[in-house]
C-alpha positions, 0 to 999 in steps of 0.5 A: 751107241747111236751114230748119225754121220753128217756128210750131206748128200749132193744132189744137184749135179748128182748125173755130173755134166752130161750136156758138156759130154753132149755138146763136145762128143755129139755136136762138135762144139768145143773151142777152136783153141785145143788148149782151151778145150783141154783145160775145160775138160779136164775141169769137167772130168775133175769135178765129175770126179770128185762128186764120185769120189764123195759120194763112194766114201760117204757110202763107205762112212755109213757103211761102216757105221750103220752095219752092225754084223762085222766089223767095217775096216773094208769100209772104213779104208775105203772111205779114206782113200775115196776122200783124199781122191776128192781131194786131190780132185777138187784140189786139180779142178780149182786150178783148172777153173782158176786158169779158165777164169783168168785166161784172156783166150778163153771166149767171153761166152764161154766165161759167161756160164760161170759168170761169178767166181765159185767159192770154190776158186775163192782164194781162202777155200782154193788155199784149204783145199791145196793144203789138204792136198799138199798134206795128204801127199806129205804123209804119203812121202813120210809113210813111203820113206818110213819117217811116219812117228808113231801115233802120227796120222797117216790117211783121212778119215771122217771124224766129229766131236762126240755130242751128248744126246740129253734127250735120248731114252738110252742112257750116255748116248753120243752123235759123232761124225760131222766132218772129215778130219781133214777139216779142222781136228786138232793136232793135224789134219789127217788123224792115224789109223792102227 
């Protein structure tokens, strides 16, 4: 089967926010009120995170897919708790930016490096976002609690539908793998492995 994964690469910001870390660790610049320099390096070391998080778990995706001498259950488990890392840490970071955005303390100056709202914070994706989260935590509960029904999903895994390749020279070829199933799958966000 030929198998191309759509998970992009990022690439702007791919060495994360080394001139905040420079201008807090190195300079002392950092706001006077210790809770708002709290807030904006958690969000820093959130985001940061989370492009980690992405980037580990779209190695493991094409990993598991691209290595043909063994099996990839290593990969594929891998590449599962790195996006619900993501998740979860994009999930946090959206708070924090939401709170900087909307908190009167925080220096206009500070508020005018992200002078538009990211759509990220924007109400409908911040609200996918806590979903996912909220239904990653959600399983973890039912999974501990042993209330998982068979067949049921418990962990995030990259998925897509499977596309027929009309122009291929290799017969009854597909593409899969352009999203992870905590995107839109029907029947759930979070599709069992077992």
């Amino acid at each position: 089967m030929i198998v191309r994964v759509a998970i992009p690469e990022i690439t702007k910001y791919a060495n994360g926010f080394p001139s905040h870390w420079m201008n807090i660790v190195f300079l002392g610049n950092r706001p006077d009120a210790y809770k708002i320099h709290a807030i904006v390096t958690t969000y820093v070391r959130l985001v940061e995170g989370a492009f980690v998080h992405y980037k580990q778990a779209r190695q493991y995706v094409l990993a598991f897919w691209n290595t043909h001498t063994e099996i990839g259950i290593g990969s594929h488990n891998l590449a599962s708790t790195h996006f619900e890392d993501c998740i979860n840490s994009m999930h946090r970071a959206t708070l924090c930016m939401i709170r900087i955005r909307s908190n009167r303390e925080v220096p206009a100056d500070l508020k005018a490096l992200v002078p538009t709202k990211p759509r990220f914070a924007a109400e409908g994706v911040a609200k996918r976002l806590r979903d996912m989260r909220d239904t990653i935590q959600h399983m973890d509960e039912k999974v501990l609690n042993a209330e998982i029904p068979d067949g049921s999903p418990f962990m995030v895994l990259a998925t897509g539908d499977e596309t027929p390749m009309l122009d291929s020279d290799q017969p009854n070829q597909t593409l899969e793998g352009d999203r992870s199933s905590c995107h839109r799958r029907p029947g759930g966000l979070l599709r069992g492995f077992g």
